[in-house]
BAFI-3210 file (N, C-alpha, C; in Angstrom, 3 decimals, decimal comma, padded with zeros to 6 digits):
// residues 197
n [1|2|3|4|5|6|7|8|9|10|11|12|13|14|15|16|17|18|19|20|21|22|23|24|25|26|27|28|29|30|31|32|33|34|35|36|37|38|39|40|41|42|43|44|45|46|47|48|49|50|51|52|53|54|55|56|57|58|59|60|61|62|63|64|65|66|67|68|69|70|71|72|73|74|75|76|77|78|79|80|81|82|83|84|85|86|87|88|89|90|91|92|93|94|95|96|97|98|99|100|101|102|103|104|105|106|107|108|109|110|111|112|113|114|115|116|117|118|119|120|121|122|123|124|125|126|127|128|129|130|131|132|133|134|135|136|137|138|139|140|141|142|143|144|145|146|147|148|149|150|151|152|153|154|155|156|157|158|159|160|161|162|163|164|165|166|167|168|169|170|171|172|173|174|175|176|177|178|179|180|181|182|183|184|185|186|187|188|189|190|191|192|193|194|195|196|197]
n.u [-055,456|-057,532|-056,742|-059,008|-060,506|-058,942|-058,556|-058,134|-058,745|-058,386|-056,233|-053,639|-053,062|-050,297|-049,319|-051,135|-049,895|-048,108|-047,641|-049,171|-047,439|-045,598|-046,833|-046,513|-044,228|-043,614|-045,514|-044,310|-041,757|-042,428|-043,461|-041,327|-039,383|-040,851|-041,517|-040,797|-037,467|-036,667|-037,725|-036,294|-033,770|-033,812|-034,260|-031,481|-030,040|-030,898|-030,235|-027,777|-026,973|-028,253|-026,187|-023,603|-024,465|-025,003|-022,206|-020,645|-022,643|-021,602|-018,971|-019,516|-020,639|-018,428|-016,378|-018,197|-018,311|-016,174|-015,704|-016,074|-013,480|-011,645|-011,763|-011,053|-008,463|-007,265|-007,994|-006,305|-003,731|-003,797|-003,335|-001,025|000,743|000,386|002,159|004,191|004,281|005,077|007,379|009,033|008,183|006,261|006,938|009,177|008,364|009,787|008,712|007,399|009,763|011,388|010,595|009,811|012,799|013,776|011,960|013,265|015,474|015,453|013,661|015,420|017,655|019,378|020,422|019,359|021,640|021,780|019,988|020,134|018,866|020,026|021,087|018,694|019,767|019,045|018,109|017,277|014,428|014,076|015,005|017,696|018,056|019,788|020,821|022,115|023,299|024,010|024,416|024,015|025,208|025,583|027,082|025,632|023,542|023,468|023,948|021,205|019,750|020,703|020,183|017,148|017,266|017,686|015,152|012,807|010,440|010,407|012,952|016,571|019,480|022,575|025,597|028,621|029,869|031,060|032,319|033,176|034,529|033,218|035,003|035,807|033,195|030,389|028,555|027,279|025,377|025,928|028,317|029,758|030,060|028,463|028,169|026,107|026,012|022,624|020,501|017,747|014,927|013,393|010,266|010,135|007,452|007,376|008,674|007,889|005,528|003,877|004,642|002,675|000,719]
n.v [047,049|044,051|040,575|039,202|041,269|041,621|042,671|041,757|043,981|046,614|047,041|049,467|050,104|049,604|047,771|045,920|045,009|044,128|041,859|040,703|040,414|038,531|036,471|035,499|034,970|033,139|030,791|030,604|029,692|027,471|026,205|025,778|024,575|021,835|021,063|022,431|022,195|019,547|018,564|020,776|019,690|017,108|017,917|018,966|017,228|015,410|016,850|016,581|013,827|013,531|014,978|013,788|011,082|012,188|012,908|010,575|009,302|010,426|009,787|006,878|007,236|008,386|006,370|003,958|005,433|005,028|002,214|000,829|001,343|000,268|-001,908|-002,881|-001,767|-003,992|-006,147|-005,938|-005,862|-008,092|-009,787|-008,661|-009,819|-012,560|-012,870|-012,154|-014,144|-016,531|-016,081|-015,617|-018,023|-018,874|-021,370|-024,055|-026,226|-028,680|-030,787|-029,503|-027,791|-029,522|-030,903|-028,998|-028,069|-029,935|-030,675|-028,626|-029,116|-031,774|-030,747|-029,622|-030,906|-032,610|-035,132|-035,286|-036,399|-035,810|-034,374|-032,815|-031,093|-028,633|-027,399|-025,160|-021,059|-018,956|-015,483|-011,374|-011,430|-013,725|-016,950|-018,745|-021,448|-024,039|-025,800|-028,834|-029,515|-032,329|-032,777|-034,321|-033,962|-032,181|-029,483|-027,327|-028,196|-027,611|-024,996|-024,099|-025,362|-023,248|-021,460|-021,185|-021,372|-018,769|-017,556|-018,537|-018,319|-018,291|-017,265|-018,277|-018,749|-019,349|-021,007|-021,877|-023,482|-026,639|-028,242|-030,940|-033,256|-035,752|-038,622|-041,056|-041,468|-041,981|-041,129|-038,406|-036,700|-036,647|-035,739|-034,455|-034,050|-031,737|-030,309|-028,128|-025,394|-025,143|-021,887|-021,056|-019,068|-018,431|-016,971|-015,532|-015,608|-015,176|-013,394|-011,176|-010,256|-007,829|-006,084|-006,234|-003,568]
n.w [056,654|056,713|055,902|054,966|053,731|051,881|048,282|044,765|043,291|044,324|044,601|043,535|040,163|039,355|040,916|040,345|038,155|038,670|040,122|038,392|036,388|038,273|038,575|036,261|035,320|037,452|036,484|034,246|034,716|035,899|034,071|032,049|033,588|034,131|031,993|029,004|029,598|029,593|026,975|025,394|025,949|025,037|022,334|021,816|022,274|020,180|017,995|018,313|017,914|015,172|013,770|014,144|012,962|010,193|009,468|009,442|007,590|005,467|005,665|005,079|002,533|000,700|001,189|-000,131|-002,501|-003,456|-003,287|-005,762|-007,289|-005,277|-005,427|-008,199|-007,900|-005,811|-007,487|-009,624|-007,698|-006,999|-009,472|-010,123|-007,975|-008,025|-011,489|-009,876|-007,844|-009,811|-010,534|-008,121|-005,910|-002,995|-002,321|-002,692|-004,287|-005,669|-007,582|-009,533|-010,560|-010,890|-013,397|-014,990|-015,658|-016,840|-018,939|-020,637|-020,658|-022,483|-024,394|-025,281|-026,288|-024,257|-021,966|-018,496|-015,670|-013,170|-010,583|-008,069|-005,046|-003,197|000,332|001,792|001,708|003,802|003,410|003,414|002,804|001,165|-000,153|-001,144|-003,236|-003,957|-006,431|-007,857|-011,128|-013,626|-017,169|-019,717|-023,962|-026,435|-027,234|-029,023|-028,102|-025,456|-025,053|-025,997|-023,988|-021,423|-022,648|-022,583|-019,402|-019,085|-020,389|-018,486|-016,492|-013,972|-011,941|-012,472|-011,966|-013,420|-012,719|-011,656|-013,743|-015,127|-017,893|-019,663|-022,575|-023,553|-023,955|-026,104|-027,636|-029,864|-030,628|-032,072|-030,879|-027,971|-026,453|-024,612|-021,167|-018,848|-015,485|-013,473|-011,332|-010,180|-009,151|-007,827|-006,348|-003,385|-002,193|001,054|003,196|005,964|006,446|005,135|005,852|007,266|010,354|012,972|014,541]
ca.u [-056,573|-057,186|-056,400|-060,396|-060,866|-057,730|-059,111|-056,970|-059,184|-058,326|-054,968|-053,073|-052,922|-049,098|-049,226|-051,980|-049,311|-046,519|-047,948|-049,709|-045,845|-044,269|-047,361|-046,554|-042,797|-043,213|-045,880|-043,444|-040,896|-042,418|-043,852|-040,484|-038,592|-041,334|-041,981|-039,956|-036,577|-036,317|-038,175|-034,926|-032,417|-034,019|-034,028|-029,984|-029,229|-031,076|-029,244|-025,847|-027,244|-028,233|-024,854|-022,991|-024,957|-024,413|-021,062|-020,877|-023,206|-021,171|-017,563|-019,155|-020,542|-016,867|-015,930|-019,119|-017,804|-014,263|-015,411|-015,245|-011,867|-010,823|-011,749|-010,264|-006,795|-007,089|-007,421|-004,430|-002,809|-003,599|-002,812|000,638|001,121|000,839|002,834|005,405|004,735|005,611|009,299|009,562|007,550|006,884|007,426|010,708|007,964|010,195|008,749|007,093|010,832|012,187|009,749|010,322|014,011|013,721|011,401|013,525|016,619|014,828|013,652|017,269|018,369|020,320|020,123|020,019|022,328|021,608|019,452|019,949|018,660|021,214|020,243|018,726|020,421|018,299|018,212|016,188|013,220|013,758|016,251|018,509|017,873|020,738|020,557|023,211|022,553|024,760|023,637|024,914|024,491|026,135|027,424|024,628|022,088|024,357|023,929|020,039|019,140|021,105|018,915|015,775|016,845|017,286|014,304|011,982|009,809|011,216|014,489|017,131|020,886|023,477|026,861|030,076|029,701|032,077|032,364|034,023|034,038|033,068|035,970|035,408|031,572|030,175|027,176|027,421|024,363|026,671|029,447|030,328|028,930|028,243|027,966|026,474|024,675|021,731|020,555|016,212|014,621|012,011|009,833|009,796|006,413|007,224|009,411|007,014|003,881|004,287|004,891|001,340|000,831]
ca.v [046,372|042,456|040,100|038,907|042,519|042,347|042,235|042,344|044,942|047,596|047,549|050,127|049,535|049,279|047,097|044,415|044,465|043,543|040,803|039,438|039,987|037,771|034,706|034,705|034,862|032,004|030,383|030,455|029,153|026,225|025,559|025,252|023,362|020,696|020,146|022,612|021,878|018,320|018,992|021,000|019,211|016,352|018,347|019,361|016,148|014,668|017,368|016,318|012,617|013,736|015,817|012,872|010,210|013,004|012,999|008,859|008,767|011,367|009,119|005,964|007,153|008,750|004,942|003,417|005,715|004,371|001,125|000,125|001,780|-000,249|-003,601|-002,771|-001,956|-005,246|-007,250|-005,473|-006,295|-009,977|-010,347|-008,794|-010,865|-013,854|-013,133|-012,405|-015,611|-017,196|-015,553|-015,886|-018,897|-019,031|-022,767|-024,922|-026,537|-029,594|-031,713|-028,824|-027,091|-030,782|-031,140|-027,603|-028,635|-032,057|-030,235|-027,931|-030,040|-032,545|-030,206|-028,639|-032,413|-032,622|-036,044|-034,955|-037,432|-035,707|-033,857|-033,001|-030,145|-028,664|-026,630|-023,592|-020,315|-017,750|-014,035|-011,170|-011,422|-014,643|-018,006|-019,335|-022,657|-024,233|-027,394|-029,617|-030,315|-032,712|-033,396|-034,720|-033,481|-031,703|-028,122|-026,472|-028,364|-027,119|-023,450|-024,508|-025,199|-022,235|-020,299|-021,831|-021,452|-017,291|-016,975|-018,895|-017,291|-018,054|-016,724|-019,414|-018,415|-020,997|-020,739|-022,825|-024,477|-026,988|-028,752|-031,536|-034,285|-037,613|-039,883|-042,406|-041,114|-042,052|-040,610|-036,818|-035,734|-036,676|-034,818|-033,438|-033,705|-030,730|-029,737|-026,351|-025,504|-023,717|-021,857|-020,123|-018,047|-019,156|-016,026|-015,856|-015,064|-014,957|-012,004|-010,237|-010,092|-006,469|-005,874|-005,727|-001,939]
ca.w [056,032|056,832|054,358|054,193|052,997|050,853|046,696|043,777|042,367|045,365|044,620|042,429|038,917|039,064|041,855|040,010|036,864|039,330|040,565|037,177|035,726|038,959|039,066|035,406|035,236|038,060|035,522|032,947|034,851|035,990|032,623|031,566|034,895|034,258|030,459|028,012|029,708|029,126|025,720|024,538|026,149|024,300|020,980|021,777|021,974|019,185|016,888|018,027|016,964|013,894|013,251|014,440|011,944|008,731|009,407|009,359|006,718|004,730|005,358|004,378|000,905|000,220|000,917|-000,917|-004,087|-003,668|-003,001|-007,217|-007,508|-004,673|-005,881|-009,001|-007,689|-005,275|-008,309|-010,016|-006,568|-006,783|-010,856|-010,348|-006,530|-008,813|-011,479|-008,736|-007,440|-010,707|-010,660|-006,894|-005,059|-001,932|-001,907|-003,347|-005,684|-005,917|-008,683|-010,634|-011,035|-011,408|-014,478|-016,097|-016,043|-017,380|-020,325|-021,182|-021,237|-023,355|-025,778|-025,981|-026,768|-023,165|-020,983|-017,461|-015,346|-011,705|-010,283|-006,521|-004,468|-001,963|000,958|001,424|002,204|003,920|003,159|004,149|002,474|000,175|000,150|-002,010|-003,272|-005,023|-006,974|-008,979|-012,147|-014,599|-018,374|-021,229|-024,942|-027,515|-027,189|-029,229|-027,134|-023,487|-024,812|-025,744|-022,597|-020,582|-023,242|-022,355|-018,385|-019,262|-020,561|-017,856|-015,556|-012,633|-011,863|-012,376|-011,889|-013,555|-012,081|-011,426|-014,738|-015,553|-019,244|-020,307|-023,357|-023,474|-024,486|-027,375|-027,950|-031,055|-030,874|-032,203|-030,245|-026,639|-026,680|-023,636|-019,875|-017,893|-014,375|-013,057|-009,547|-011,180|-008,206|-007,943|-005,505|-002,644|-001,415|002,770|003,495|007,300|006,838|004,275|006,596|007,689|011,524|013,459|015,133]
c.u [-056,407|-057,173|-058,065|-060,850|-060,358|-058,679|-058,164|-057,285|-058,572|-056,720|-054,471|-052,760|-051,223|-048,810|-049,902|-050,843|-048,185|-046,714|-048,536|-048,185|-045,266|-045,025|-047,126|-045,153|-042,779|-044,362|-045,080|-041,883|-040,807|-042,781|-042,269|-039,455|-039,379|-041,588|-041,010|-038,452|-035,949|-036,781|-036,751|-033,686|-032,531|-033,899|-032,281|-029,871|-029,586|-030,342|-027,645|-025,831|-027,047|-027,170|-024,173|-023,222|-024,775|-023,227|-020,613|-021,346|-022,078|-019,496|-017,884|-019,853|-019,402|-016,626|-016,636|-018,520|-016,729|-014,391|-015,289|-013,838|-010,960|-010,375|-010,848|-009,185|-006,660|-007,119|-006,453|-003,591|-002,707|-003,058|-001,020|000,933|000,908|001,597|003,944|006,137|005,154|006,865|009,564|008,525|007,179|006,998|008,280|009,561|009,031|010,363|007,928|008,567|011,562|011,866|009,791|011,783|014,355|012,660|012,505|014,825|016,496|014,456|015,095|018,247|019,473|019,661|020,248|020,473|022,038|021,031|019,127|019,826|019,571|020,427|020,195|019,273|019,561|019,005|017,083|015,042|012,959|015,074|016,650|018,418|018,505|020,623|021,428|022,471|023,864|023,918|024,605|024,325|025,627|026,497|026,416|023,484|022,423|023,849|021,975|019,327|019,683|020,483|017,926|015,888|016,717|016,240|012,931|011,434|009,808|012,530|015,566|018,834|022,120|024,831|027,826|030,173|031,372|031,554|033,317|033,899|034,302|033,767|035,753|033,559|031,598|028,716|027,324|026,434|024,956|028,181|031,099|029,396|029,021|027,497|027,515|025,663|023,726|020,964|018,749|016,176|013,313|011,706|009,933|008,906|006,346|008,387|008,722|006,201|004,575|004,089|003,552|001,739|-000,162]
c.v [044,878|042,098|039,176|040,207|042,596|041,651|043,163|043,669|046,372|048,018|048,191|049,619|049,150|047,992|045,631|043,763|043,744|041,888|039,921|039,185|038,403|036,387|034,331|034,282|033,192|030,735|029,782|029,584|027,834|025,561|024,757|024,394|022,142|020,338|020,597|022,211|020,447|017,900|019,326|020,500|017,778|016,925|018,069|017,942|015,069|015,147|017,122|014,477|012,759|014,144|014,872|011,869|010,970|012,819|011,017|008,674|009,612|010,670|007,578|006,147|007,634|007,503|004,509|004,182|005,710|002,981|000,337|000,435|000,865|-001,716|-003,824|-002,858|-002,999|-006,182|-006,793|-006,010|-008,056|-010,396|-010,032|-009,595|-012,024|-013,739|-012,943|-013,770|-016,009|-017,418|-015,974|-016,567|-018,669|-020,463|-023,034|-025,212|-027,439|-030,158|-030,963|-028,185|-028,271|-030,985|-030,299|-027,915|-029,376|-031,779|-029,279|-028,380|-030,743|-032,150|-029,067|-030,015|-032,945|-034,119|-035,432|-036,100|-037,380|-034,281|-033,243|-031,644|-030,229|-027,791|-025,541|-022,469|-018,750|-016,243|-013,311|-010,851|-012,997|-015,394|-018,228|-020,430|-023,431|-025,873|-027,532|-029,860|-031,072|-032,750|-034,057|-034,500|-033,269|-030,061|-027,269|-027,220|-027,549|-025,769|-023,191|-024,290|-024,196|-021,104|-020,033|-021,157|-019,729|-016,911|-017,808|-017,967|-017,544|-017,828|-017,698|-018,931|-019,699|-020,243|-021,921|-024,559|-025,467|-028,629|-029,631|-032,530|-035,505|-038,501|-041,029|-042,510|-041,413|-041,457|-038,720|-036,091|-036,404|-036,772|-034,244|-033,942|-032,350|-030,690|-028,445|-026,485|-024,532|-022,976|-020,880|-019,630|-018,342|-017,641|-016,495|-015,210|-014,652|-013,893|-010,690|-009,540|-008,511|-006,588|-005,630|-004,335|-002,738]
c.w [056,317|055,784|053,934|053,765|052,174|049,487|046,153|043,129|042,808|045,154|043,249|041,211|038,736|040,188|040,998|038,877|037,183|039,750|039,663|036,306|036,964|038,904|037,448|034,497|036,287|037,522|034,925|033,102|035,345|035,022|032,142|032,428|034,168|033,158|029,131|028,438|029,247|027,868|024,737|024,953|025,588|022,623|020,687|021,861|020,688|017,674|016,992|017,122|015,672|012,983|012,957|013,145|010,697|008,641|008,892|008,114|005,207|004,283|004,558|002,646|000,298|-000,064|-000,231|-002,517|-004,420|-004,026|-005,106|-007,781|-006,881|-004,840|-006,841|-008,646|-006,630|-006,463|-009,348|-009,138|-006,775|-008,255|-010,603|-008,938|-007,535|-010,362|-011,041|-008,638|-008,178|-010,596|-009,607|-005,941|-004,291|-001,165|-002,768|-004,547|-005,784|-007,518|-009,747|-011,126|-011,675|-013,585|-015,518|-016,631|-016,810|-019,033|-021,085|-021,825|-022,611|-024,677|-026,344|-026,454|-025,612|-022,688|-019,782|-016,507|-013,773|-011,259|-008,680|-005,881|-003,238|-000,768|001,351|001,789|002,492|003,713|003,540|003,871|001,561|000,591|-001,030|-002,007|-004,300|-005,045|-008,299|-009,898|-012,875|-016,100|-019,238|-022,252|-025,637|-026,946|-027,470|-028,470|-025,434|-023,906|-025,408|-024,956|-021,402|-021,510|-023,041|-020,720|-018,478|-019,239|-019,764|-016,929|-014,346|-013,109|-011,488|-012,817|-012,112|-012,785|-012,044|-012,767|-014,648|-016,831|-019,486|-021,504|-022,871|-024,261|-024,835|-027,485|-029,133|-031,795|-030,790|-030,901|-028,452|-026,952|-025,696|-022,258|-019,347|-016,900|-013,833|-011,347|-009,994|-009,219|-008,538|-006,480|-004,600|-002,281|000,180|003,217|004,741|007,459|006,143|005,433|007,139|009,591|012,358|014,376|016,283]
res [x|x|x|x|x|x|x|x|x|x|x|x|x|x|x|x|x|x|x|x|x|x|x|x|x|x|x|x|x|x|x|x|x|x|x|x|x|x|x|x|x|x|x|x|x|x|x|x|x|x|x|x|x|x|x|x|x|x|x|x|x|x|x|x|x|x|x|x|x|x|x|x|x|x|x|x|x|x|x|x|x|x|x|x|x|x|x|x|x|x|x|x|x|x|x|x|x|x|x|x|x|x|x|x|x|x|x|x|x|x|x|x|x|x|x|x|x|x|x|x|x|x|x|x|x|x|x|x|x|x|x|x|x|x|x|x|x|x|x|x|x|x|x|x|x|x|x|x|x|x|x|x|x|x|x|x|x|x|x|x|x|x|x|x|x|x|x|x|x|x|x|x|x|x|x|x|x|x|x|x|x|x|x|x|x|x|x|x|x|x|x|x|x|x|x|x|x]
***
């Protein structure tokens, strides 16, 4: 038969279904090469977005409902980091320790005669900062003021006391001089800092 004779009608009914199945399988398949393919490979990737951003959004409200807990225990952290600092500096503080001294003496009825900072002795987190003291007073004013340095809030270590009286005194309230090396505590902030990763 030529093919200007050939009509779809002429041909076997299993034959017309074969051929409306294959122009519409190759229909169907260019439908989807040219518009649904990049359709769902645009969907698939907008659901891994979306997965991706839940997940994100899901760690920072965990945070967001930490974040008043956290403030909280940062300013716990900073009330006790200062009074730390109080006890343990991390400067000498000179003429504020000079001044605590020189009060406490004073109100223990002591003269102090010398006052000289010696120098410092590192350690591994904090120094040793030892300083002469002399006074003069009375006995119950000497144990006064080593009462007074006990109970200060910095940490103040007396040591290498030495006591003697004052020959032909007439004045009850000087008695005695004394010598000690009272010795406090500097923080070393450059050994604190934790190790960078």
């Amino acid at each position: 038969m030529p093919l200007k004779d050939f009509r779809f009608e002429t041909l076997p009914r299993s034959t017309q279904l074969l051929v409306i199945g294959v122009l519409l399988v190759g229909l169907s398949g260019a439908v989807y090469m040219l518009y649904l393919k990049d359709l769902i490979e645009r969907r698939s990737s907008l659901e891994n977005d979306v997965a991706r951003l839940e997940k994100t959004v899901a760690q920072e409200t965990a945070i967001l409902t930490r974040l008043s807990q956290f403030k909280r225990e940062v300013a716990e952290l900073d009330r006790r980091l200062e009074v730390l600092r109080a006890i343990l500096p991390s400067e000498k503080e000179t003429p504020i320790l000079l001044a605590r001294v020189q009060d406490m003496a004073a109100s223990s009825n002591l003269k102090i005669m010398k006052f000289v900072p010696q120098a410092i002795v590192p350690r591994a987190f904090y120094m040793d900062w030892p300083i002469q003291v002399s006074v003069e007073g009375s006995y119950d004013a000497l144990g006064r003021f080593f009462s007074k340095i006990s109970q200060s809030t910095r940490i103040i270590n007396v040591e290498t006391i030495a006591v003697r009286g004052i020959d032909g005194s007439t004045d009850p309230a000087r008695t005695l001089s004394a010598t000690c090396i009272a010795t406090t505590f500097v923080f070393r902030e450059d050994q604190a800092a934790p190790a960078a990763h």
